[in-house]
ZAMARGU-4260 file (C-alpha; in steps of 0.2 Angstrom, whole numbers, plus 5000, padded with zeros to 4 digits):
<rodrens>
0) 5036/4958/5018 | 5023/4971/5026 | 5024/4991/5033 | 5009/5002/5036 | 5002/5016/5027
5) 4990/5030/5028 | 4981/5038/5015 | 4971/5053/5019 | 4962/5058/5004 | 4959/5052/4984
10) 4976/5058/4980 | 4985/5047/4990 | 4975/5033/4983 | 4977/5037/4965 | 4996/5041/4970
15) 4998/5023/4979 | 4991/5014/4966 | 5001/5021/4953 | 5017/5016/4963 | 5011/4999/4966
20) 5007/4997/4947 | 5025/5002/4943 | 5029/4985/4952 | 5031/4966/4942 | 5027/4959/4963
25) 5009/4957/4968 | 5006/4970/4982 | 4989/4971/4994 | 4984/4983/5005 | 4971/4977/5021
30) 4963/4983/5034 | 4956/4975/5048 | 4941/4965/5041 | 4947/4967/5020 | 4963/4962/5009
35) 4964/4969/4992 | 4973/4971/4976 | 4985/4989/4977 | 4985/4991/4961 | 4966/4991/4958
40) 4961/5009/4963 | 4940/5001/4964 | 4944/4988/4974 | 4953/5000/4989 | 4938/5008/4991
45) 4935/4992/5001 | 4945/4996/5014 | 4943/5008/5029 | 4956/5022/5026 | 4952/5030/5044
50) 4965/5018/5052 | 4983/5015/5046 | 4984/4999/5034 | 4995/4984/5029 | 5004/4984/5012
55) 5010/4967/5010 | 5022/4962/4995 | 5028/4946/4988 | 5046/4951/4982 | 5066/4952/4985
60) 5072/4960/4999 | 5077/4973/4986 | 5060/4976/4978 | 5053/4978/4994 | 5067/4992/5000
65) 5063/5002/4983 | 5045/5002/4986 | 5044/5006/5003 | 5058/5022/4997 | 5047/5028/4985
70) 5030/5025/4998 | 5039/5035/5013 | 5028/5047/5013 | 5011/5035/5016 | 5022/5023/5029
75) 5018/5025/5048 | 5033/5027/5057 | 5035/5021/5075 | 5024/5005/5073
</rodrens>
């Protein structure tokens, strides 16, 4: 299961990553050419923030309504 975010700034990082290390489920974040662990703040500064990107989660249809709750404010609507 998959949405698209946007972070804009360090904070949104450092947010995003503390949401998606809250979470038991592996969940990556990608952009066009990488695909990297959320919950590591180093490795997504791989990934080119100046374009929306995919979060991707491996969990219930449950988990993934939870986490996409708390992350509304990163998702890209109308996509």
């Amino acid at each position: 299961m998959e949405f698209q975010v946007r972070l804009t700034c360090v904070q949104d990082v450092l947010d995003f990553v503390a949401l998606a290390t809250s979470r038991a489920f592996p969940i990556s974040v990608g952009d066009r050419h990488h695909r990297v662990d959320a919950k590591s703040f180093m490795e997504m500064f791989c990934l080119d923030f100046s374009t929306p990107i995919t979060a991707r989660m491996d969990c219930t249809p449950e988990e993934f309504e939870a986490f996409r709750m708390e992350a509304a404010r990163f998702e890209v609507k109308g996509r």
